[in-house]
PQR file of N, CA, C, O and H, with PARSE charges and radii, in Angstrom:
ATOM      1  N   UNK A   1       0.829  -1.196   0.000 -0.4000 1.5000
ATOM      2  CA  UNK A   1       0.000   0.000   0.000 -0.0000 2.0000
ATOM      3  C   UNK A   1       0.866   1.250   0.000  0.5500 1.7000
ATOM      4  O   UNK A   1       0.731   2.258  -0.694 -0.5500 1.4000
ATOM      5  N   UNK A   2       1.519   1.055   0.656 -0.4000 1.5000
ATOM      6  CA  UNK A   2       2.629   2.021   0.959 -0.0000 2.0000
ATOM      7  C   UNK A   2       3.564   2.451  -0.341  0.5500 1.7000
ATOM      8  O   UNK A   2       3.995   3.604  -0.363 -0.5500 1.4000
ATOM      9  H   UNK A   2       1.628   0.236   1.219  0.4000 1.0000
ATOM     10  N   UNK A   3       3.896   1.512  -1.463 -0.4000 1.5000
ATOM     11  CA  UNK A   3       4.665   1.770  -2.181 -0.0000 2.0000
ATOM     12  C   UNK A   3       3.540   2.276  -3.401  0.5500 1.7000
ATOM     13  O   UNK A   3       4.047   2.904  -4.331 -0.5500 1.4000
ATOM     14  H   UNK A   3       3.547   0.575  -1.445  0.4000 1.0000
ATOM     15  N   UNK A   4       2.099   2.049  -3.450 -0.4000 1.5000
ATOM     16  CA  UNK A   4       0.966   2.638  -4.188 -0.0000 2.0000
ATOM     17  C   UNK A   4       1.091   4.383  -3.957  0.5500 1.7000
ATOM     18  O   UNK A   4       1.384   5.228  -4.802 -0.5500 1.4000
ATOM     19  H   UNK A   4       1.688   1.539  -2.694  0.4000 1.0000
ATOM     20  N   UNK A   5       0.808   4.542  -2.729 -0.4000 1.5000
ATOM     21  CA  UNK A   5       0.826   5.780  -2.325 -0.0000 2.0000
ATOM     22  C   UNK A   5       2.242   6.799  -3.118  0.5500 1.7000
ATOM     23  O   UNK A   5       2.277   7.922  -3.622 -0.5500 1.4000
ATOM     24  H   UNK A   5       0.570   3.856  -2.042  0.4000 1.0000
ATOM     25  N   UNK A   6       3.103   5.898  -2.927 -0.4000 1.5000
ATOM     26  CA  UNK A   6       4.303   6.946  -3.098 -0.0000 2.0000
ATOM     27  C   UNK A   6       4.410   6.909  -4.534  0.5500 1.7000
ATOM     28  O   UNK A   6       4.952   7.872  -5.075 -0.5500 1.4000
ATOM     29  H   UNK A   6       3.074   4.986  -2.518  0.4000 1.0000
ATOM     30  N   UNK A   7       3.932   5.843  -5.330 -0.4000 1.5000
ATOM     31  CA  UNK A   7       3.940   6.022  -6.650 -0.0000 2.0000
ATOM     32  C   UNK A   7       2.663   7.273  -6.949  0.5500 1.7000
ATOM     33  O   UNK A   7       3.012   8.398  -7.308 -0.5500 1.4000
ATOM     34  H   UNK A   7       3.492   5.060  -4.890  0.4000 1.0000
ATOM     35  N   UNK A   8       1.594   7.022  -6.810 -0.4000 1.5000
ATOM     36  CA  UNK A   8       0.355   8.047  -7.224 -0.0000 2.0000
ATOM     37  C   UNK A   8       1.218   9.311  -6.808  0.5500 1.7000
ATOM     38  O   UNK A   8       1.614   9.915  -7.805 -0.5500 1.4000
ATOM     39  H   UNK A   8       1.311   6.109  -6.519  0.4000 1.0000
ATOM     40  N   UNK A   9       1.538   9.762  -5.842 -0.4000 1.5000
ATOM     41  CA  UNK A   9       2.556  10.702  -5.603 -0.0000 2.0000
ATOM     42  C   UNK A   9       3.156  11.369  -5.758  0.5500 1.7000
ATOM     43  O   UNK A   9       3.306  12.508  -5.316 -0.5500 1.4000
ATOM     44  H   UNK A   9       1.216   9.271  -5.033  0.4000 1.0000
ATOM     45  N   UNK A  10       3.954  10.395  -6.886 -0.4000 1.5000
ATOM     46  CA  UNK A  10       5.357  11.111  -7.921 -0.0000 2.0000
ATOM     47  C   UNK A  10       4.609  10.921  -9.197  0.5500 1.7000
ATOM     48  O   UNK A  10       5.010  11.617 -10.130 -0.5500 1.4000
ATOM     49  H   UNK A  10       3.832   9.469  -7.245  0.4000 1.0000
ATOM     50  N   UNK A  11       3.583  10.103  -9.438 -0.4000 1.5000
ATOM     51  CA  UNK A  11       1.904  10.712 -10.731 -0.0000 2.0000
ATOM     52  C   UNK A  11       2.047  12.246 -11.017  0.5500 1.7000
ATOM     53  O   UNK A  11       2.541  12.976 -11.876 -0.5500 1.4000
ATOM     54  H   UNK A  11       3.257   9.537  -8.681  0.4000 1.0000
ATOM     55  N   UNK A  12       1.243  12.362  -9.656 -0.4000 1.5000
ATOM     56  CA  UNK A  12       0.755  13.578  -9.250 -0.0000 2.0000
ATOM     57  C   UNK A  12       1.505  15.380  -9.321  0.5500 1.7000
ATOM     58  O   UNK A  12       1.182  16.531  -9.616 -0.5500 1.4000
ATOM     59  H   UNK A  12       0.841  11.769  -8.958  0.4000 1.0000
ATOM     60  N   UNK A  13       2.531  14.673  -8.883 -0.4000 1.5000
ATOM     61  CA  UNK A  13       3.580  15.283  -8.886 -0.0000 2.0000
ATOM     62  C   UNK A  13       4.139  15.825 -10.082  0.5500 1.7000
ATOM     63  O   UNK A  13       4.191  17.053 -10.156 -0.5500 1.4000
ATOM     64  H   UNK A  13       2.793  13.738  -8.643  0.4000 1.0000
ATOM     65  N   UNK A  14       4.726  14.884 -11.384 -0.4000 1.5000
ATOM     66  CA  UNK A  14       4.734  14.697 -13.026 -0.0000 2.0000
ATOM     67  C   UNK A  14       3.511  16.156 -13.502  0.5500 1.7000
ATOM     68  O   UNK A  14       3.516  17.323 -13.894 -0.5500 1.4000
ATOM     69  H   UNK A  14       4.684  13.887 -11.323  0.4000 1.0000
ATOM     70  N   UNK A  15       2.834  15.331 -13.218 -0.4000 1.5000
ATOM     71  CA  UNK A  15       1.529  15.660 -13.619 -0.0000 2.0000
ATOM     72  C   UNK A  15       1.144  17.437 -13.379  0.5500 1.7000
ATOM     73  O   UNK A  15       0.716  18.173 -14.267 -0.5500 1.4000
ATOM     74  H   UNK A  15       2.830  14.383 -12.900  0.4000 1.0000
ATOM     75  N   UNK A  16       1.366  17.750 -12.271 -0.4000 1.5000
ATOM     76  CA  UNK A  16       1.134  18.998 -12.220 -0.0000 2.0000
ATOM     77  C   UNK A  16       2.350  20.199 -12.355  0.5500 1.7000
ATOM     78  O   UNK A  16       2.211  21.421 -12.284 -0.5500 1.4000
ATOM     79  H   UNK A  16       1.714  17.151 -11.550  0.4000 1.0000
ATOM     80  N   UNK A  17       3.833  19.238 -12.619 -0.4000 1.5000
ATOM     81  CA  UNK A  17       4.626  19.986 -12.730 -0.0000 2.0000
ATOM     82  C   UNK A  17       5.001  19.917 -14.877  0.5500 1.7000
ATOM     83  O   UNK A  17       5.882  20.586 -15.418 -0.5500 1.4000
ATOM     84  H   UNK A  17       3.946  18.246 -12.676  0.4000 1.0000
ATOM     85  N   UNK A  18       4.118  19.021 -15.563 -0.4000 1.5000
ATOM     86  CA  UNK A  18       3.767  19.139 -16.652 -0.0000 2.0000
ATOM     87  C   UNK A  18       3.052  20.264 -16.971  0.5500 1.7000
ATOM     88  O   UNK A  18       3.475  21.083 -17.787 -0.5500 1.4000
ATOM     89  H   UNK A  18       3.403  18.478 -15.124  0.4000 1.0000
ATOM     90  N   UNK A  19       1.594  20.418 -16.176 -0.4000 1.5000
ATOM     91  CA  UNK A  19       0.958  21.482 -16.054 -0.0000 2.0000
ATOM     92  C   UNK A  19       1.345  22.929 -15.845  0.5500 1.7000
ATOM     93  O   UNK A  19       0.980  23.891 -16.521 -0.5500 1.4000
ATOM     94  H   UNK A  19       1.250  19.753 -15.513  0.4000 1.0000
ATOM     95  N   UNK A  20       2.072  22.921 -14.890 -0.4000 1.5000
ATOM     96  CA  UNK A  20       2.293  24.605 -14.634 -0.0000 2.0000
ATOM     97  C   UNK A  20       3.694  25.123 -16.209  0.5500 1.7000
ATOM     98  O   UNK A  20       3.833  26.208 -16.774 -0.5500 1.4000
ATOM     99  H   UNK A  20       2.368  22.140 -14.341  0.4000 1.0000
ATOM    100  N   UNK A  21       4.468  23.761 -16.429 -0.4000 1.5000
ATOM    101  CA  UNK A  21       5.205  24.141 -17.761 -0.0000 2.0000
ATOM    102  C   UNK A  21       4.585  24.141 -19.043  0.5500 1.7000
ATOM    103  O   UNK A  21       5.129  24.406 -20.115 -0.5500 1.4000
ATOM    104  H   UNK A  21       4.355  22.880 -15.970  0.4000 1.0000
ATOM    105  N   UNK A  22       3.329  23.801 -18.827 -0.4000 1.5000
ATOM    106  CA  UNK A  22       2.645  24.466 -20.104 -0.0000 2.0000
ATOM    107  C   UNK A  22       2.212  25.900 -20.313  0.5500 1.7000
ATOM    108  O   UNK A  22       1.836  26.439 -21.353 -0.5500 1.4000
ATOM    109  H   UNK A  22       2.887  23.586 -17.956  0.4000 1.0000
ATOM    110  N   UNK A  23       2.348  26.397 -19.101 -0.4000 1.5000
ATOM    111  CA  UNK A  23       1.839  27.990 -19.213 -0.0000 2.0000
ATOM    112  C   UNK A  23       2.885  28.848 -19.524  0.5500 1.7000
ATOM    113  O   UNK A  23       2.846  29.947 -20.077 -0.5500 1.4000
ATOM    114  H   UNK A  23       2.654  25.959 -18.256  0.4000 1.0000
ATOM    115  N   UNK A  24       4.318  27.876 -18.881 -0.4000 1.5000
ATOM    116  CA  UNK A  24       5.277  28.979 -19.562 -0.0000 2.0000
ATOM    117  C   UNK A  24       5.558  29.245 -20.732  0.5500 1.7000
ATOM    118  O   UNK A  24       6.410  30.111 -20.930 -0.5500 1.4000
ATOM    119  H   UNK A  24       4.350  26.983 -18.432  0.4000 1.0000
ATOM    120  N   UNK A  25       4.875  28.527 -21.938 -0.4000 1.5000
ATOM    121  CA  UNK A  25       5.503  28.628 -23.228 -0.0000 2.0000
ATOM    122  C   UNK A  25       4.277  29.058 -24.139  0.5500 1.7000
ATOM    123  O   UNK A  25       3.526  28.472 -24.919 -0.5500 1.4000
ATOM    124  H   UNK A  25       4.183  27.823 -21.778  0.4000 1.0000
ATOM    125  N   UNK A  26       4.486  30.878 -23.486 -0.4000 1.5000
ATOM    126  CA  UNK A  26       3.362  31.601 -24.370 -0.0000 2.0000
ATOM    127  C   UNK A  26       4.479  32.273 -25.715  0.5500 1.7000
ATOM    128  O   UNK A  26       3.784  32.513 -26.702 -0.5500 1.4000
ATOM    129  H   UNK A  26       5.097  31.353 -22.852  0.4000 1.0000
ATOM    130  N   UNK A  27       5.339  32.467 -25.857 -0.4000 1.5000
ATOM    131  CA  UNK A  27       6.072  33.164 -26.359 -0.0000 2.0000
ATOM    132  C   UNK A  27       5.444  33.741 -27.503  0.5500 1.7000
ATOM    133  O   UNK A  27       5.340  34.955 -27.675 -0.5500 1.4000
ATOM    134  H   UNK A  27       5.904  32.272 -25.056  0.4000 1.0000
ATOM    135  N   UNK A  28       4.926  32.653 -28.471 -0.4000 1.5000
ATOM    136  CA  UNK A  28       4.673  32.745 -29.666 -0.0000 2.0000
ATOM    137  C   UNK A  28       3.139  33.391 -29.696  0.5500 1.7000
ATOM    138  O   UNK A  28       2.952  34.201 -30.605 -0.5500 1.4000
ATOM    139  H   UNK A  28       5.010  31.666 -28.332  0.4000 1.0000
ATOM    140  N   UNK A  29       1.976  33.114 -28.769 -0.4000 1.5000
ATOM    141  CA  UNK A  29       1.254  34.057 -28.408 -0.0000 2.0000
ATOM    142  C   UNK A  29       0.992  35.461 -28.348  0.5500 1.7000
ATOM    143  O   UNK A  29       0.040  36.130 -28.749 -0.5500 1.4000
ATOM    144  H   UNK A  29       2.128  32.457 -28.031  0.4000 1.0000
ATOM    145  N   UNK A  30       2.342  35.836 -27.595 -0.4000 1.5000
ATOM    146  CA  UNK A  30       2.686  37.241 -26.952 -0.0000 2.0000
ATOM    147  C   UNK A  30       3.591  37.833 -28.242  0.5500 1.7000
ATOM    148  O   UNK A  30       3.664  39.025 -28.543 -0.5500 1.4000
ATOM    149  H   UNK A  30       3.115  35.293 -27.269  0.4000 1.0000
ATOM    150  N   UNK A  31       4.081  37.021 -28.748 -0.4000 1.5000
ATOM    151  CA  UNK A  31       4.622  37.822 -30.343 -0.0000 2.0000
ATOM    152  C   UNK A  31       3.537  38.052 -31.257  0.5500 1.7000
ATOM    153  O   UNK A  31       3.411  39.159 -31.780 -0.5500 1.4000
ATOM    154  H   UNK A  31       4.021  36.053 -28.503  0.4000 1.0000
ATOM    155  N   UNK A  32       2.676  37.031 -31.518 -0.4000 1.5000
ATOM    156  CA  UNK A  32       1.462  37.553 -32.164 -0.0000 2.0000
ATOM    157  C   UNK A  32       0.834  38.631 -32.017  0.5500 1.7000
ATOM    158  O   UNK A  32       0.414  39.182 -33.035 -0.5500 1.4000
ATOM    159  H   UNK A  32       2.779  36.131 -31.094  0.4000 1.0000
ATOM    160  N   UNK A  33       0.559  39.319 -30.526 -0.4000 1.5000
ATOM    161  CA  UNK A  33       0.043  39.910 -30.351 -0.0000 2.0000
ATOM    162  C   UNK A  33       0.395  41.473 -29.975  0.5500 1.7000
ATOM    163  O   UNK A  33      -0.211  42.516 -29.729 -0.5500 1.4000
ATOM    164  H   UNK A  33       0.901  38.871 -29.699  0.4000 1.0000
ATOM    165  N   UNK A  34       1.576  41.054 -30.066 -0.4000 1.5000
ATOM    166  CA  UNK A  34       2.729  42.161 -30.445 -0.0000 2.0000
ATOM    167  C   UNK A  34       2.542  42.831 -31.780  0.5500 1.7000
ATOM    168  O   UNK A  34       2.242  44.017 -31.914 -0.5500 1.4000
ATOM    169  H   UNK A  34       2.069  40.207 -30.265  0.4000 1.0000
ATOM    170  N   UNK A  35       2.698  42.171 -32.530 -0.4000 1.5000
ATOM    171  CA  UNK A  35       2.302  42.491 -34.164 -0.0000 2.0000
ATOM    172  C   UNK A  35       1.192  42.790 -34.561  0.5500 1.7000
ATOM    173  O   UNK A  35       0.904  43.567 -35.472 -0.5500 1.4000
ATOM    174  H   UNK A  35       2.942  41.208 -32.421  0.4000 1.0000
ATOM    175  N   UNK A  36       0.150  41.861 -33.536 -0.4000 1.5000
ATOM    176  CA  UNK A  36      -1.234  42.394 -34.244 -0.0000 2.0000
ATOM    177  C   UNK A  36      -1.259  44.109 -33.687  0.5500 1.7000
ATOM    178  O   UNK A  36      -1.562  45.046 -34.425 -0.5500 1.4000
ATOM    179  H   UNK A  36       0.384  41.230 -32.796  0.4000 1.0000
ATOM    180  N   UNK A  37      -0.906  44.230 -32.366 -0.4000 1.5000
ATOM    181  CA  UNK A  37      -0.724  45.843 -31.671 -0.0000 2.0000
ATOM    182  C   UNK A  37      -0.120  47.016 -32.682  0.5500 1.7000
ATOM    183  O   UNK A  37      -0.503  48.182 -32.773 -0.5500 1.4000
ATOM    184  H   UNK A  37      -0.660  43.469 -31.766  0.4000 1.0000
ATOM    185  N   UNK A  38       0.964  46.334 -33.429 -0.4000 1.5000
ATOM    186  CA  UNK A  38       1.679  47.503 -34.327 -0.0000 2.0000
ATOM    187  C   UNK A  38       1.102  47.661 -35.326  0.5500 1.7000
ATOM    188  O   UNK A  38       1.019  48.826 -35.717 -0.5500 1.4000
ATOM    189  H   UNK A  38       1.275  45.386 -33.356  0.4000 1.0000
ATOM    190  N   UNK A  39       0.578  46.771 -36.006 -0.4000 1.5000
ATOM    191  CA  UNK A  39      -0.069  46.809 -37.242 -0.0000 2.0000
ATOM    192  C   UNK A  39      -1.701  47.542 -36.924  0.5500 1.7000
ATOM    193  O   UNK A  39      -2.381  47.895 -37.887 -0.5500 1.4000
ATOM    194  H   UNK A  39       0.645  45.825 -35.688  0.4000 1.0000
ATOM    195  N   UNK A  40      -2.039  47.657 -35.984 -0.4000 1.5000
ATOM    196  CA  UNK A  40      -2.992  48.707 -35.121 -0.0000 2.0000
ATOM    197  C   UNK A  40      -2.765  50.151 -35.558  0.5500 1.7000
ATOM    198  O   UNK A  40      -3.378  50.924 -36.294 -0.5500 1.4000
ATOM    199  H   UNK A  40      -1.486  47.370 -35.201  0.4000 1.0000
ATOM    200  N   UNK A  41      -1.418  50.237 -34.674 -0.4000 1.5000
ATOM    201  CA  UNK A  41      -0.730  51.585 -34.490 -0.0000 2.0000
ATOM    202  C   UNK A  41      -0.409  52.296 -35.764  0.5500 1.7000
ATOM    203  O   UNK A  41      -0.789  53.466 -35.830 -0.5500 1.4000
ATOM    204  H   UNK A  41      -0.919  49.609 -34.076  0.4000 1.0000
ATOM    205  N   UNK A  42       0.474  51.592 -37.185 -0.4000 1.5000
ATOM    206  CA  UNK A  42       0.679  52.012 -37.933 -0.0000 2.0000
ATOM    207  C   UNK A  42      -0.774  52.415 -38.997  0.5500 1.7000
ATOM    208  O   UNK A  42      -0.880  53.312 -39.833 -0.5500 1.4000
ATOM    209  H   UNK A  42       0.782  50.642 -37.131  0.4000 1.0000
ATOM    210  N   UNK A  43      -1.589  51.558 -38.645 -0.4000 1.5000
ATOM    211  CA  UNK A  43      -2.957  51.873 -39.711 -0.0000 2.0000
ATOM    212  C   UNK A  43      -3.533  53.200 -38.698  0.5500 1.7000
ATOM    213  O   UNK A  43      -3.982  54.027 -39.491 -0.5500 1.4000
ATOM    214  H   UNK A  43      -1.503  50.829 -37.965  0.4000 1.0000
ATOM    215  N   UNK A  44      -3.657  53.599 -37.612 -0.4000 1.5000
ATOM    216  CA  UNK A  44      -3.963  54.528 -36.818 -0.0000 2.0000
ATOM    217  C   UNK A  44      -3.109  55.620 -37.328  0.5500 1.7000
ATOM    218  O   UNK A  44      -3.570  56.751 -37.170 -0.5500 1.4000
ATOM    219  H   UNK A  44      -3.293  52.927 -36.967  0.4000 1.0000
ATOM    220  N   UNK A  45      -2.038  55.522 -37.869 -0.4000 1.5000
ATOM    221  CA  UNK A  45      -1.157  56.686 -37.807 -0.0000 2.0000
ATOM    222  C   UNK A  45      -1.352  56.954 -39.709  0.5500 1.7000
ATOM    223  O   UNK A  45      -0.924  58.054 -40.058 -0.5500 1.4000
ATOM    224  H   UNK A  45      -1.664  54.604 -37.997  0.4000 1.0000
ATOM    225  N   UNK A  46      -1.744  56.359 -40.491 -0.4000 1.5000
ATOM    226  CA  UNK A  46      -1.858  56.106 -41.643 -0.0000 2.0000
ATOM    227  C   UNK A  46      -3.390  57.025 -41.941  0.5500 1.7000
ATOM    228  O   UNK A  46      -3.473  57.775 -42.914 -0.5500 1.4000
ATOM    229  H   UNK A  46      -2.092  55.465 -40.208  0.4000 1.0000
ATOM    230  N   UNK A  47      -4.346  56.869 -41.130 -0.4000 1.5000
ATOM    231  CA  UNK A  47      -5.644  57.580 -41.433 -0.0000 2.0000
ATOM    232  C   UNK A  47      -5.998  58.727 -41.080  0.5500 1.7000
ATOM    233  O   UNK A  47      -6.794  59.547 -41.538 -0.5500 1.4000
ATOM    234  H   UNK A  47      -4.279  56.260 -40.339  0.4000 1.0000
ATOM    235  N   UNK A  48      -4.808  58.681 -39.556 -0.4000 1.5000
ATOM    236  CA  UNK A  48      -4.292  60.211 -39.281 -0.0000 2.0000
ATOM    237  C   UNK A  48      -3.792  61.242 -39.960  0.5500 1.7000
ATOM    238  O   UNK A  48      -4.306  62.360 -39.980 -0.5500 1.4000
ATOM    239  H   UNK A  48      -4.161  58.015 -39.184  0.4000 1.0000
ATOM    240  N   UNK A  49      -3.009  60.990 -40.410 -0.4000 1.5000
ATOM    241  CA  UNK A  49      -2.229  61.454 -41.738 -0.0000 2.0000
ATOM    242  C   UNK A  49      -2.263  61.134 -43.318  0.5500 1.7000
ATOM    243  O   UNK A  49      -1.510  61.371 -44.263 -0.5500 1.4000
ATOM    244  H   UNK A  49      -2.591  60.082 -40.394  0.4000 1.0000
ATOM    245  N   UNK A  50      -3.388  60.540 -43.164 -0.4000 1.5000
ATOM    246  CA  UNK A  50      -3.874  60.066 -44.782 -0.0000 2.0000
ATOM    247  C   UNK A  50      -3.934  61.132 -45.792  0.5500 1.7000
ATOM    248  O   UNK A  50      -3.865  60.736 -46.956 -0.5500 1.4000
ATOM    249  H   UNK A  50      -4.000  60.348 -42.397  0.4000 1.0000
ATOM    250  N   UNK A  51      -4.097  62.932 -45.522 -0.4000 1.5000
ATOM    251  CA  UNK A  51      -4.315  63.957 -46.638 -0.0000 2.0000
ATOM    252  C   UNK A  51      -2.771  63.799 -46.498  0.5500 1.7000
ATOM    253  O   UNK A  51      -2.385  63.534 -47.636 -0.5500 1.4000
ATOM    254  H   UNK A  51      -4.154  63.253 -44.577  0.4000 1.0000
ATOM    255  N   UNK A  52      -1.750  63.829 -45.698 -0.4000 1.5000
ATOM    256  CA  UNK A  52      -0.498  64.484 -45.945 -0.0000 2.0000
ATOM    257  C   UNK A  52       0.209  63.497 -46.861  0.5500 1.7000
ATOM    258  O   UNK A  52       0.994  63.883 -47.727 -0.5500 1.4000
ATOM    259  H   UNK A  52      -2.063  64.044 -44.773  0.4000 1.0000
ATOM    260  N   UNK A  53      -0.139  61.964 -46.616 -0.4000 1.5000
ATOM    261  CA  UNK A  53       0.924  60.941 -47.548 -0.0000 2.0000
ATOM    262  C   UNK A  53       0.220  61.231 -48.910  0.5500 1.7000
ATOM    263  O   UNK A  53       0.753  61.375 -50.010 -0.5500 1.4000
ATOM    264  H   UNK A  53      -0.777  61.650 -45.912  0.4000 1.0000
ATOM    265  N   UNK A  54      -1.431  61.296 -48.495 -0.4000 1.5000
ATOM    266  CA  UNK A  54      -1.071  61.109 -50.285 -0.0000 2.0000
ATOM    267  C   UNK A  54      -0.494  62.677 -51.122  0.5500 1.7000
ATOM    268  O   UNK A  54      -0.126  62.808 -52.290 -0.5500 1.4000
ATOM    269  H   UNK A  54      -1.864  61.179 -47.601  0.4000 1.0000
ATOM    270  N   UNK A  55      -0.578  63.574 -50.179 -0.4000 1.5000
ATOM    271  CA  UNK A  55       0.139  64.597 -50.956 -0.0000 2.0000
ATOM    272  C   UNK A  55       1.639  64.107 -51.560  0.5500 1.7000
ATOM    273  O   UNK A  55       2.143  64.114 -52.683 -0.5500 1.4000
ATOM    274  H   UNK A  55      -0.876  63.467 -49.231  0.4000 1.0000
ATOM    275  N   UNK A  56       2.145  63.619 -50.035 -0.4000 1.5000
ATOM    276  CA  UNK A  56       3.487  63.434 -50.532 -0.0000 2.0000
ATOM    277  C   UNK A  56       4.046  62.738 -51.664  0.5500 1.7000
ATOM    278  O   UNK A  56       5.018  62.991 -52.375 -0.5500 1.4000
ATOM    279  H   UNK A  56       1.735  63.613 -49.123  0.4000 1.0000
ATOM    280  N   UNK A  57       2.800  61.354 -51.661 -0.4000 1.5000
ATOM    281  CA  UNK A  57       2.611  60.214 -52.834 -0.0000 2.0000
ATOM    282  C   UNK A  57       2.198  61.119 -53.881  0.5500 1.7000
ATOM    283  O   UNK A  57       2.947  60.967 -54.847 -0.5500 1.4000
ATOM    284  H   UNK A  57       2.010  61.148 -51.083  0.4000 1.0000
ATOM    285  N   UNK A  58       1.388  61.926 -54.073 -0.4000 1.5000
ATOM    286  CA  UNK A  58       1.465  62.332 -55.444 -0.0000 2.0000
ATOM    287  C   UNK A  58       2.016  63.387 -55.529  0.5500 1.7000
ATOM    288  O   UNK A  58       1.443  64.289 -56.141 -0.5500 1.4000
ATOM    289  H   UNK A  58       0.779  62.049 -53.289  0.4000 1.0000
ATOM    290  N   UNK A  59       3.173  63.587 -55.001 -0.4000 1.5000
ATOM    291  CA  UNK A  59       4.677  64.495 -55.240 -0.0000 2.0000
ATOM    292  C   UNK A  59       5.424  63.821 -55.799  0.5500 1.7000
ATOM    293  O   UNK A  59       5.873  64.199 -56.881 -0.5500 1.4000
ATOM    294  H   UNK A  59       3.638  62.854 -54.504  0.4000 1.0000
ATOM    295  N   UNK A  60       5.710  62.899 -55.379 -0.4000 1.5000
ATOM    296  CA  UNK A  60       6.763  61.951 -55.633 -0.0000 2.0000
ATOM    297  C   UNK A  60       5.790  61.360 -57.051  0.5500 1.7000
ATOM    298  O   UNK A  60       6.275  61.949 -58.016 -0.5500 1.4000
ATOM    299  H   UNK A  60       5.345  62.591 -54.500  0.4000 1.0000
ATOM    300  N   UNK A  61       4.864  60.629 -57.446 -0.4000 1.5000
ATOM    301  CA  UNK A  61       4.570  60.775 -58.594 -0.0000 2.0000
ATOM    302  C   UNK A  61       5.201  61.488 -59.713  0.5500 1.7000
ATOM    303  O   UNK A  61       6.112  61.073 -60.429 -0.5500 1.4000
ATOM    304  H   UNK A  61       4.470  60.150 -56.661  0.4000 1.0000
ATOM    305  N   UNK A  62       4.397  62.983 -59.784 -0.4000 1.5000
ATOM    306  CA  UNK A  62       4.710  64.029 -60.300 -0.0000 2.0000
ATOM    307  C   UNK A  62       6.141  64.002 -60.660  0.5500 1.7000
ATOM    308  O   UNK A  62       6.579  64.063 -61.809 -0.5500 1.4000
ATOM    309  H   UNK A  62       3.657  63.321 -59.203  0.4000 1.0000
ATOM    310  N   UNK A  63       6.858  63.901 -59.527 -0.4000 1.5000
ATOM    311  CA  UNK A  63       8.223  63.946 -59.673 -0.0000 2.0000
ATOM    312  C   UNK A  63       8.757  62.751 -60.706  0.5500 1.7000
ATOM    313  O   UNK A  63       9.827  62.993 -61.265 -0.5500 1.4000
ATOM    314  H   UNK A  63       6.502  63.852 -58.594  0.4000 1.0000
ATOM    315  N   UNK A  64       8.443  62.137 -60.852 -0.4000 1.5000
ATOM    316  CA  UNK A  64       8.714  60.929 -61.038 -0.0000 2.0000
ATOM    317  C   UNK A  64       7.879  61.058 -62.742  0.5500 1.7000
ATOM    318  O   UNK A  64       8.848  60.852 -63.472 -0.5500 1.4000
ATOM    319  H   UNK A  64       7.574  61.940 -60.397  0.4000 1.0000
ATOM    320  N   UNK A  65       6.905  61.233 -63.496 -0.4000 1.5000
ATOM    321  CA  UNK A  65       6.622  61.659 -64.599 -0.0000 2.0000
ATOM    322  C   UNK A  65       7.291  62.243 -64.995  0.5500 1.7000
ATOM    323  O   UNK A  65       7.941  61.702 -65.889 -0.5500 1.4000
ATOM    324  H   UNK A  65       6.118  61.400 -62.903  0.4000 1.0000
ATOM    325  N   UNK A  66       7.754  64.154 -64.580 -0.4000 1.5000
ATOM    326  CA  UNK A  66       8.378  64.796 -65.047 -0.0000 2.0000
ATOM    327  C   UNK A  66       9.635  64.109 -65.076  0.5500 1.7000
ATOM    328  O   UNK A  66      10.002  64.109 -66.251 -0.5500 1.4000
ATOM    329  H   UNK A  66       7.226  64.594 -63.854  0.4000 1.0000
ATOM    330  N   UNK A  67      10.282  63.656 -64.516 -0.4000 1.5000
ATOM    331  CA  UNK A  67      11.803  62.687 -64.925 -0.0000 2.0000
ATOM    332  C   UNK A  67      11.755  61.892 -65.877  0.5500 1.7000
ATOM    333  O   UNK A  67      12.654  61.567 -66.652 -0.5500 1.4000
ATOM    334  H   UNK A  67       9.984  63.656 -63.562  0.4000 1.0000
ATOM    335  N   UNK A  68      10.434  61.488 -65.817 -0.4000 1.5000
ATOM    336  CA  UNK A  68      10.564  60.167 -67.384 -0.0000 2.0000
ATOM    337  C   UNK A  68      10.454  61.096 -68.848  0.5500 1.7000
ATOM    338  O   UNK A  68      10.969  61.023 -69.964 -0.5500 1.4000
ATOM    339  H   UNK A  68       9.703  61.752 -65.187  0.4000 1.0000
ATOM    340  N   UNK A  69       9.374  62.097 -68.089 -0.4000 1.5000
ATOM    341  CA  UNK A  69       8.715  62.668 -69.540 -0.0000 2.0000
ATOM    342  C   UNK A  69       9.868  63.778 -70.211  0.5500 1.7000
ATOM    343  O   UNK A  69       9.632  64.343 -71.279 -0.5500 1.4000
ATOM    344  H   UNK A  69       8.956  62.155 -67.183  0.4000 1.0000
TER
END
């Protein structure tokens, strides 16, 4: 009985120290969601400033005709 016990034990033991090392391996989670955050930020900063790029975009156009033409 005694050697039951100490086995379920070191089970148990396995078992929940399997468990708590599954939580440490968010990494790839927390990078996802890293990226999904920037790709946020940059479309936020994009609609903010949406009259000024496309000015700039159709400067650089312009510029860019008159050089060919």
């Amino acid at each position: 009985m005694r050697n039951f016990l100490t086995v379920t034990k070191m089970r148990m033991s396995l078992a929940m120290r399997n468990f708590v090392d599954s939580f440490k391996e968010e990494r790839g989670d927390t990078n996802f969601v890293a990226i999904i955050v920037i790709i946020v930020i940059i479309m936020a900063i994009a609609v903010i400033f949406q009259d000024k790029l496309t000015e700039a975009v159709n400067r650089v156009f312009d510029n860019l005709m008159n050089f060919i033409g």
